[in-house]
Structures are given as structure tokens and as C-alpha cells.
PABA-650074 format. One record per residue: x, y, z of N, C-alpha, C, O in turn; chain. Coordinates in steps of 0.1 Angstrom, whole numbers. Layout:
% residues N
ROVO   n_X   n_Y   n_Z  ca_X  ca_Y  ca_Z   c_X   c_Y   c_Z   o_X   o_Y   o_Z ch
ROVO     X     Y     Z     X     Y     Z     X     Y     Z     X     Y     Z  A
...
***
This chain:
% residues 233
ROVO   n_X   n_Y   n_Z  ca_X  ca_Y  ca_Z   c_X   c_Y   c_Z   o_X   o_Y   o_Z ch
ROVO  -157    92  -190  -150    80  -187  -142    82  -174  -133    90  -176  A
ROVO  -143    78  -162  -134    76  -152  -122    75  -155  -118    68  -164  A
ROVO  -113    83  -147   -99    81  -148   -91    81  -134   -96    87  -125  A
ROVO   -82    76  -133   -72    74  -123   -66    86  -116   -58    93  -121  A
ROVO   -73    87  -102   -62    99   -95   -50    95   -89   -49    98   -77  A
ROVO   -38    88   -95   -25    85   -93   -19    96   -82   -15    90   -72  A
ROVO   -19   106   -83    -7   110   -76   -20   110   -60   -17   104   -49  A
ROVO   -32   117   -61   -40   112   -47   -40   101   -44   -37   101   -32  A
ROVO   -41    90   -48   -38    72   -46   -27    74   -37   -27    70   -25  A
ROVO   -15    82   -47    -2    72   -38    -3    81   -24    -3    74   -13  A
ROVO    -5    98   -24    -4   104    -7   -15    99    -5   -14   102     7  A
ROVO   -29    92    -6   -28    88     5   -28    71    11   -31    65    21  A
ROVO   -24    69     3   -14    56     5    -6    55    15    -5    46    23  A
ROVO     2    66    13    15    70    25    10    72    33    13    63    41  A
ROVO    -3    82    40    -5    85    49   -14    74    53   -13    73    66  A
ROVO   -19    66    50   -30    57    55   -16    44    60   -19    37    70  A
ROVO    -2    42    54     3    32    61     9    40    71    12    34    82  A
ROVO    13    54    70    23    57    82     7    51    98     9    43   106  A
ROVO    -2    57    96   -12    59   105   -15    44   113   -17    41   125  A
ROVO   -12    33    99   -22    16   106    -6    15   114    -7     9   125  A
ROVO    11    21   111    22    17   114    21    24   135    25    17   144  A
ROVO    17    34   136    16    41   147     4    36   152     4    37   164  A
ROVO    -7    32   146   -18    24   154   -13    14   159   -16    15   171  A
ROVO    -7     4   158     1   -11   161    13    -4   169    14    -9   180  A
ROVO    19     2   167    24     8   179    20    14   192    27    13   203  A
ROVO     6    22   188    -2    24   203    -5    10   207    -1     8   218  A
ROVO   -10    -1   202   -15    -9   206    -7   -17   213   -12   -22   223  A
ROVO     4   -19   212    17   -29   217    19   -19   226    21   -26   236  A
ROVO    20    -9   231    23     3   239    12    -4   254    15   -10   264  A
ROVO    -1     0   250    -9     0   257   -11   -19   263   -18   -22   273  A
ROVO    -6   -26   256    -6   -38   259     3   -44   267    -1   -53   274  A
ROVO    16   -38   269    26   -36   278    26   -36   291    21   -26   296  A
ROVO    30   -44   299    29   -43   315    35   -30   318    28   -23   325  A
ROVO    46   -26   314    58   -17   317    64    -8   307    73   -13   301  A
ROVO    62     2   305    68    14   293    84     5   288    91     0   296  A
ROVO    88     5   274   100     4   272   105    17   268    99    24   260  A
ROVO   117    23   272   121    32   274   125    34   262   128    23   257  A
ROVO   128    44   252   136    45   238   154    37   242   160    28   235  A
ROVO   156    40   250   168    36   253   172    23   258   184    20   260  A
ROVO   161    16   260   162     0   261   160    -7   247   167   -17   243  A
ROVO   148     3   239   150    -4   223   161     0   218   166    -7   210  A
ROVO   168    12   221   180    11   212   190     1   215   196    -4   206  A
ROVO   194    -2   228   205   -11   230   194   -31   225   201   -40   220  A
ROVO   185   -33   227   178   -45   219   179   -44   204   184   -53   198  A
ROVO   173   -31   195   175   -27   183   192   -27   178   196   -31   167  A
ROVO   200   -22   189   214   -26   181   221   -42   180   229   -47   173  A
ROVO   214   -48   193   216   -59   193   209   -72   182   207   -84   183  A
ROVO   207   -61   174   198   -75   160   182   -76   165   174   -83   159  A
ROVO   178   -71   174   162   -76   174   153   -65   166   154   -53   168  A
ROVO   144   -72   156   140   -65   147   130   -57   151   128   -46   147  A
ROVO   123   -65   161   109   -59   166   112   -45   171   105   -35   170  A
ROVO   124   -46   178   126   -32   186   134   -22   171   136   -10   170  A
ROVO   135   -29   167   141   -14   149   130   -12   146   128    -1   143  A
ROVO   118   -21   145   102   -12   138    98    -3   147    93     7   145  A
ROVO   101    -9   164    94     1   171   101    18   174    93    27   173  A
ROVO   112    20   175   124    30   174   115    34   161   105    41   162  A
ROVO   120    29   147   119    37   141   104    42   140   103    54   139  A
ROVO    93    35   139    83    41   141    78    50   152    69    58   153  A
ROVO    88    47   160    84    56   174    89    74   169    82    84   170  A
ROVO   104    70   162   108    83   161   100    89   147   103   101   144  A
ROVO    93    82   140    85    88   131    74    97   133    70   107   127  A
ROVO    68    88   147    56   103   147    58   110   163    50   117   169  A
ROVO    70   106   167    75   114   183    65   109   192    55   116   195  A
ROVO    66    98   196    57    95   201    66    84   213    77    79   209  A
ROVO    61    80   226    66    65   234    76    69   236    84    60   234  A
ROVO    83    84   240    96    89   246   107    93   236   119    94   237  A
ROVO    99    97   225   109   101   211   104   112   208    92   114   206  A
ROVO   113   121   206   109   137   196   109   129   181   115   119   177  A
ROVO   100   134   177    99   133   162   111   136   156   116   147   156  A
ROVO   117   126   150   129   131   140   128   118   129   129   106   130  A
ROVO   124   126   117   128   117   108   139   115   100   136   114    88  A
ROVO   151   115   102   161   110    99   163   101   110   167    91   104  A
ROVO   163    99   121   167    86   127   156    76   125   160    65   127  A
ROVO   141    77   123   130    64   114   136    67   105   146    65   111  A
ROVO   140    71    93   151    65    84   159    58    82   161    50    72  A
ROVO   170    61    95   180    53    95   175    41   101   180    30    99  A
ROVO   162    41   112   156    24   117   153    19   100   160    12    93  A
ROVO   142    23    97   136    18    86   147    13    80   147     1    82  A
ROVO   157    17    73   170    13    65   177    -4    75   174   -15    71  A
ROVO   182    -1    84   185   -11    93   178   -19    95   184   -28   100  A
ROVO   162   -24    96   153   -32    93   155   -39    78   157   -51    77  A
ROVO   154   -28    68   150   -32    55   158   -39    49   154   -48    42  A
ROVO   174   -36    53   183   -43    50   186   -58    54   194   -65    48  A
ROVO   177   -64    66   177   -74    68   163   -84    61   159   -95    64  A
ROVO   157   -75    51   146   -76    39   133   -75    49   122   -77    45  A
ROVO   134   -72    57   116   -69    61   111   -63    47   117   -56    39  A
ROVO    99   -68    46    94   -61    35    87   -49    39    92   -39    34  A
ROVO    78   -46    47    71   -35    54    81   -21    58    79    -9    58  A
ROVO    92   -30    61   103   -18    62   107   -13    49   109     0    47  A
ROVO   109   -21    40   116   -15    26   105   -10    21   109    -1    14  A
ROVO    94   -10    20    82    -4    14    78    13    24    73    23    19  A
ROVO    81    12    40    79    25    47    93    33    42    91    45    39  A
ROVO   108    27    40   118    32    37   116    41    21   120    53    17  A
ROVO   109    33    15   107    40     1    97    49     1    94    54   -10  A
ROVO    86    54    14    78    64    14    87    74    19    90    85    15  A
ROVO    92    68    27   104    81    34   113    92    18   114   104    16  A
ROVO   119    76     8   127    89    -2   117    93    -6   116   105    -4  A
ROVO   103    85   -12    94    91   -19    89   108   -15    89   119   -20  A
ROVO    85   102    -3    85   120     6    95   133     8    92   145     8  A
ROVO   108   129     8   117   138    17   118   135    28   125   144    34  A
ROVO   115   127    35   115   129    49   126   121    58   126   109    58  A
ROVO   135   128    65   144   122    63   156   120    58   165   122    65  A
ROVO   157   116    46   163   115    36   160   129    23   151   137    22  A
ROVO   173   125    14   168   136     2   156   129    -7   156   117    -9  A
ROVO   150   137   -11   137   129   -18   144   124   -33   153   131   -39  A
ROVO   140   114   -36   148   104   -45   138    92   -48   136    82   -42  A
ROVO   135    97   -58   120    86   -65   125    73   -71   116    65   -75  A
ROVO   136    71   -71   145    63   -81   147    54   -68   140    44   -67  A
ROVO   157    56   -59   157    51   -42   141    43   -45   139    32   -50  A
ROVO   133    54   -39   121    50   -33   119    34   -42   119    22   -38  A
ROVO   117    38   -55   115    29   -69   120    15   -63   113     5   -64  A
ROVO   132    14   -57   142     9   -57   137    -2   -43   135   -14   -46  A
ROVO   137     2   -32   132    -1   -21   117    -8   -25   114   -20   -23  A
ROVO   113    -2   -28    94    -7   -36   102   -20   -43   104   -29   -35  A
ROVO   105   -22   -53   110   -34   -54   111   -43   -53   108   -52   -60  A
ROVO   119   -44   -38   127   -52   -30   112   -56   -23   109   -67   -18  A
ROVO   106   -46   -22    94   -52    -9    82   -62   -20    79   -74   -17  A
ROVO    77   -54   -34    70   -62   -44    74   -76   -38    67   -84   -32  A
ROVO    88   -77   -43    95   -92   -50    89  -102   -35    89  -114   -38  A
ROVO    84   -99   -22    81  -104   -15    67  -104    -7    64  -106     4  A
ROVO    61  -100   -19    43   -99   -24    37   -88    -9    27   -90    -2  A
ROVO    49   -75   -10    40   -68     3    31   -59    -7    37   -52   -17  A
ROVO    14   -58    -5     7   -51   -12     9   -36   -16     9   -32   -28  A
ROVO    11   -31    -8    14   -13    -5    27   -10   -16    27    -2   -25  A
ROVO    39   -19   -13    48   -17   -26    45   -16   -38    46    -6   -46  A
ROVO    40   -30   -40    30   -33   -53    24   -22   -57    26   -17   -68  A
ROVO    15   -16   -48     8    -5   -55    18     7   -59    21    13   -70  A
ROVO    23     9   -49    32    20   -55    41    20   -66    43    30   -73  A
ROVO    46    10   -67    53     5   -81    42    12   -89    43    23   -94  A
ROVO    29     3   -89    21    10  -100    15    19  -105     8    21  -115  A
ROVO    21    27   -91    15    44   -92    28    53  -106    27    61  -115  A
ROVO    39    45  -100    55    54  -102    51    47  -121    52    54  -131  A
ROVO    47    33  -121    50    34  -139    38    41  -143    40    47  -154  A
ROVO    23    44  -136    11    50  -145    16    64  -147    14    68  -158  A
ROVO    22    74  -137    28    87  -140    45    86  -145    49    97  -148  A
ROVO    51    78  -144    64    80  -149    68    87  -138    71    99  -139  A
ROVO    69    81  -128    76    93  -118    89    81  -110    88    71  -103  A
ROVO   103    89  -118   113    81  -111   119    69  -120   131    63  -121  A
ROVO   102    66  -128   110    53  -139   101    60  -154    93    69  -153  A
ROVO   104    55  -163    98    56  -175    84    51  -174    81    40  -170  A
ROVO    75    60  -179    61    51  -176    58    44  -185    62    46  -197  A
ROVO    48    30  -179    50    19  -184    33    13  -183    28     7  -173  A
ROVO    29    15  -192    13    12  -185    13    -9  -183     8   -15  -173  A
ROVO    16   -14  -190    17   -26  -189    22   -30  -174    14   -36  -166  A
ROVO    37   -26  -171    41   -28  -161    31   -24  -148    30   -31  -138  A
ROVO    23    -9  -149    16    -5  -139     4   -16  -138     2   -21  -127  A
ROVO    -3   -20  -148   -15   -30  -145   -10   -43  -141   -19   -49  -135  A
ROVO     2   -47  -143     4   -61  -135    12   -53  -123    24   -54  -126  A
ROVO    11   -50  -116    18   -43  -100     2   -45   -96    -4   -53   -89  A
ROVO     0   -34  -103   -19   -27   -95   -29   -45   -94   -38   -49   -86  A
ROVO   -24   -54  -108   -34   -66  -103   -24   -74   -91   -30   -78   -81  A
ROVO   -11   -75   -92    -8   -84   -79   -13   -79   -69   -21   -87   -63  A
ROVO    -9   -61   -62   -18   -57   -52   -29   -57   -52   -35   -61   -42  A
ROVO   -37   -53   -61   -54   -60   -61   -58   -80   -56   -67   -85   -48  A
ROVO   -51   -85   -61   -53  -105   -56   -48   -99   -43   -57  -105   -36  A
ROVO   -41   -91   -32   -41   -92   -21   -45   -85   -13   -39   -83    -2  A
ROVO   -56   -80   -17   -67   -72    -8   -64   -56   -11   -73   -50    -6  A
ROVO   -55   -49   -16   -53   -39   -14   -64   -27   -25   -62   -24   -36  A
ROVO   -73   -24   -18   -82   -16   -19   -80    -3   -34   -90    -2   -41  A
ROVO   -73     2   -35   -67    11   -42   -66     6   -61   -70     8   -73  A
ROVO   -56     1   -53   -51   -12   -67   -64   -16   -70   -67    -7   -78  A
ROVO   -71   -21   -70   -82   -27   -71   -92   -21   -78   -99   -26   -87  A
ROVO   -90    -6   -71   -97     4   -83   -89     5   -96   -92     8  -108  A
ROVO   -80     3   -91   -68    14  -103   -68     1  -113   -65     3  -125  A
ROVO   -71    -7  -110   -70   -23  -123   -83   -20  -129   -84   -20  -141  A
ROVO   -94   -17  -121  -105   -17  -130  -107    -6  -141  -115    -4  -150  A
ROVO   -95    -1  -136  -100    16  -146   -88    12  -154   -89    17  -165  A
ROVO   -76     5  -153   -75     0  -167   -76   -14  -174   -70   -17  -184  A
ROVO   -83   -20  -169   -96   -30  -176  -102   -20  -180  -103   -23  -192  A
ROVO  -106   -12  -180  -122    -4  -186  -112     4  -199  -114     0  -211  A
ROVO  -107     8  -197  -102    17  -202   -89    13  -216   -84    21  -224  A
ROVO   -87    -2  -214   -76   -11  -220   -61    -7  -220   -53   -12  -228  A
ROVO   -59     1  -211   -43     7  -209   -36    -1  -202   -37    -3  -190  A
ROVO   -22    -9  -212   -16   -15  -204   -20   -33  -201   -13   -42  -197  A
ROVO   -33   -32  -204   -34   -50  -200   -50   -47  -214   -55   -36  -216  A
ROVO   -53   -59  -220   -64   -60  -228   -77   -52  -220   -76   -50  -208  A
ROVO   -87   -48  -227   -99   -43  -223  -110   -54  -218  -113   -63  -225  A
ROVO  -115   -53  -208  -127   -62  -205  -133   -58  -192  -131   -59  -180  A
ROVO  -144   -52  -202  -156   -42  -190  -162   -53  -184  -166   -50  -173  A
ROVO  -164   -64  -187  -168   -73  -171  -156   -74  -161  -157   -71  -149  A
ROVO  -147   -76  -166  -135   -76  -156  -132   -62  -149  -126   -65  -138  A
ROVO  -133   -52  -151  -134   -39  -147  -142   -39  -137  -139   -37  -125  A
ROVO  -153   -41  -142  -164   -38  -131  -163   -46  -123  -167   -42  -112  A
ROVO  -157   -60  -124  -158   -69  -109  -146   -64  -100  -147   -68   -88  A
ROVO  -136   -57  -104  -128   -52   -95  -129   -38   -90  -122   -35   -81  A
ROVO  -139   -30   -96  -141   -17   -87  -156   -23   -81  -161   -14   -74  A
ROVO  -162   -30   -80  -175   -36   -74  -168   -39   -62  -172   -37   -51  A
ROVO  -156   -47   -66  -150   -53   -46  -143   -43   -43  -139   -44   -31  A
ROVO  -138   -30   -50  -134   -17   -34  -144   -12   -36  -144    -4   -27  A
ROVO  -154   -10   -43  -170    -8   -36  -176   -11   -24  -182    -4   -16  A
ROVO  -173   -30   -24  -176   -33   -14  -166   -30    -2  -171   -32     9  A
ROVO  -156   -26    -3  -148   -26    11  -144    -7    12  -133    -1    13  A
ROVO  -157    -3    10  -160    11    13  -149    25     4  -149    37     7  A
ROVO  -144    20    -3  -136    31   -14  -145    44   -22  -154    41   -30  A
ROVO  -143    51   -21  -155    60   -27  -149    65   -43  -156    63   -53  A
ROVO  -142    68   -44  -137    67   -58  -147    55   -67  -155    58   -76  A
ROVO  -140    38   -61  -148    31   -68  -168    30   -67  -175    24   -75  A
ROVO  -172    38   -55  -184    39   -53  -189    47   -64  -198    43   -72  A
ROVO  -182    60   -65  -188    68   -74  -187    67   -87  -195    72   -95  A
ROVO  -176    57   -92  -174    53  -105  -184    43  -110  -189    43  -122  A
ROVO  -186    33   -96  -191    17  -106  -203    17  -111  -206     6  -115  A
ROVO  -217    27  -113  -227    28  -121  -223    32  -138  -230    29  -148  A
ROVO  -211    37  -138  -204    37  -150  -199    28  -159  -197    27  -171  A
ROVO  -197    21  -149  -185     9  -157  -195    -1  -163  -194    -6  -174  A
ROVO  -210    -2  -149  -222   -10  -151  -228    -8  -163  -233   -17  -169  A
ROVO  -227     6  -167  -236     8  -179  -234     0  -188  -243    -3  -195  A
ROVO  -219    -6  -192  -220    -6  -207  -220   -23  -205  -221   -30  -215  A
ROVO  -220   -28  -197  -225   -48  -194  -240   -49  -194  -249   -43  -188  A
ROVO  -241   -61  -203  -255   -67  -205  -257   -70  -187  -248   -71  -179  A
ROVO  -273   -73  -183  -276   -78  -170  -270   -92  -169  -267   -95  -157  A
ROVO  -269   -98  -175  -259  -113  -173  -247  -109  -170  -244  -113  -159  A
ROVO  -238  -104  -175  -225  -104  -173  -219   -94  -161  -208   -93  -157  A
ROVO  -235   -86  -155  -230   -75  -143  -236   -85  -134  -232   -83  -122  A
ROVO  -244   -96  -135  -250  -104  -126  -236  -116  -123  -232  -119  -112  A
ROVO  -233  -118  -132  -215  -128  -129  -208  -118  -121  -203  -120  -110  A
ROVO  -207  -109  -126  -193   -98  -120  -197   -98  -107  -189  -103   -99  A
ROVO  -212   -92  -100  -217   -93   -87  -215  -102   -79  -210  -100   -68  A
ROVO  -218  -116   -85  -217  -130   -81  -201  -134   -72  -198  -138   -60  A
ROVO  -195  -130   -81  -181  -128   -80  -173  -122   -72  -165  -128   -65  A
ROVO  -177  -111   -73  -173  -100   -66  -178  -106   -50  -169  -106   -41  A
ROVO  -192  -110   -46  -195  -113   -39  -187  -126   -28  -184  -127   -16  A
ROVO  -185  -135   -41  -177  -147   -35  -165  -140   -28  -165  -139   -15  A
ROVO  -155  -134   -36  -143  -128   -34  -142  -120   -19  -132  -120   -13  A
ROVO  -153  -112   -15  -156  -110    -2  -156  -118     8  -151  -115    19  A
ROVO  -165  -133     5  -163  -137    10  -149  -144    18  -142  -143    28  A
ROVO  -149  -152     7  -132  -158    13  -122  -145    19  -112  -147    26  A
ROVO  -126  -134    16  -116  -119    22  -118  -124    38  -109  -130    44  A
ROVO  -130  -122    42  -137  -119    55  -126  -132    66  -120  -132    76  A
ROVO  -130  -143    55  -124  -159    63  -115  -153    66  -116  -148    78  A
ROVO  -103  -149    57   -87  -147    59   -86  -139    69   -74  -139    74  A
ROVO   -94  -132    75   -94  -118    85   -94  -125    98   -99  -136   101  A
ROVO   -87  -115   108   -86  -123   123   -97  -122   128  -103  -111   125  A
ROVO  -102  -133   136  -120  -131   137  -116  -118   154  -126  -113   160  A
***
């Protein structure tokens, strides 16, 4: 029976948002008529503009655009963003305690920050929440609570979650059992290239009559579609 790699999910989770966070950063970089200097975002960033606290602090996260790498000062940006509720900020802020980096590592924090970002339907939180209740890491584990995180981030495209709901649909941990419903959600991070769910969904198929894996496909299929619409062309 397939089971859940929780603690691989969440690193690389972290590492796949620090990476799309510094890609959007080269990109605005290179889009730029004129370099902004770290020291022009800091006096904009102290002056309340948020755009320049994501850039600072992501700048000084991976040393990059006139910043030595230091992660305690993208901590302290991340924090000063987050507090004005960016969600994207309070969910990078809660990789930071979740890591150490930065800050002292503090899963409870992180827990904490994840939260605040959930309550404001950012996907990446969501999943992580439902990493922290499937291992008990930071809160008491909670399989119920983990399968409704992992399905909110699953309805919003988040790839991961998506597996992690089907393997507990398959598995009945935490939310009722229903191997069609399983399989239609590791079939769509099948389709959007996940290899975990690649390697899993001949399994899940096995135990569905050909009608009910022909719905789930059907399904799965639509749900791609409308994805694609939502996507900037």
C-alpha cells in the first residue's frame, strides 16, 4: 500500500518555494531599467512599501541583487511583511522557524505563522499545516485535521497535497475511505508531472471497477482543464 513521505513533502516544499521566491526576483531584477540598490529598498521598505520588504528580504535570503546572504535580516523582512498579513510572507516566515534559519528553529512559531497564512487560503501553508498534523511535529498529530489542510491545498492546485489527500482517501486516515476519490486526486498530480503520484496511481487503479476509474479519469481530466484556463496565458 503506498504511504506518505511527509517529512520529504514538506523539504521539498521549502525548497521549491524559497526557489519560485528568488525566480520572481531574478525576473523583476532583469525587468528593471535601473538596478535598485539594497539601500534604496531599505529606506522604501522602511517607509511602509511592501513590495520593497519581499524584495530585501528575499534578496537577503539567497545573497543575491547587492546582499550578502544573511538570514536573519530575510527574517526580520519576512516578519515585517507578515505582520502587515501578507500571506506568502507568513507562510516563508514559518519556513524560516520551521528551518532554523535565521531564527531559533521553533515548529510551534512556524505552526503558528502557517496558520495565519491557511486562514487566507495561501496553498503552501495549507500544506504544511498538513504535513505538521500527519507527523505530529510541533502540534499533536491529528489525521483528520491533516486531510482537511491537504484537501483545501489540493482545490488550489497544490500538487503535493493532492497526492497526500489521495493516500488518505485510499488509505481512510483521517477523512472516510473512497478509492475512487483517491485515485482522482493522485491521477491530477499525475497529470501535472509529480512522480510519487506517477509511481503510485497503477495501485490505487487496481482495486476500481473500469467505470469508476473511467469517471475518476473523466474528472481528473475536466479539473485540468479549468487549471490550464486559470493559468496566465
Amino acid at each position: 500500500m503506498p504511504t506518505i513521505t511527509a517529512l520529504k513533502s514538506m523539504t521539498a516544499w521549502s525548497l521549491r518555494l524559497a526557489a519560485l521566491l528568488l525566480l520572481c526576483v531574478a525576473c523583476g531584477a532583469q525587468a528593471a531599467e535601473s538596478p535598485i540598490t539594497i539601500n534604496d529598498l531599505t529606506l522604501r521598505a522602511d517607509a511602509g512599501d511592501r513590495t520593497a520588504m519581499r524584495a530585501l528580504a528575499e534578496a537577503y535570503y539567497a545573497g543575491q541583487d547587492g546582499a550578502e546572504q544573511d538570514f536573519t535580516k530575510a527574517a526580520e523582512w519576512y516578519r515585517r511583511l507578515a505582520k502587515t498579513g501578507d500571506p506568502r510572507a507568513q507562510t516563508s516566515l514559518g519556513l524560516m522557524y520551521a528551518r532554523g534559519y535565521g531564527v531559533s528553529k521553533n515548529l510551534a512559531e512556524a505552526h503558528r505563522w502557517w496558520n495565519f497564512a491557511a486562514a487566507q487560503n495561501d496553498p503552501g501553508a495549507q500544506f504544511n499545516l498538513g504535513l505538521t498534523y500527519v507527523q505530529g511535529e510541533g502540534v499533536a498529530a491529528d489525521p483528520v485535521r491533516a486531510a482537511r489542510w491537504f484537501r483545501e491545498a489540493a482545490r488550489r492546485g497544490h500538487v503535493q497535497a493532492q497526492y497526500n489527500l489521495g493516500l488518505l482517501l485510499h488509505e481512510g486516515k483521517g477523512i472516510e475511505r473512497n478509492p475512487q476519490e483517491a485515485y482522482f486526486w493522485v491521477k491530477v498530480a499525475t497529470l501535472q508531472g509529480d512522480e510519487y503520484a506517477e509511481r503510485n496511481l497503477a495501485a490505487l487503479a487496481a482495486g476500481l471497477s473500469g467505470t469508476l476509474k473511467r469517471e475518476a479519469d473523466n474528472r481528473a481530466a475536466a479539473w485540468m482543464k479549468e487549471l490550464k484556463k486559470q493559468l496566465p496565458q
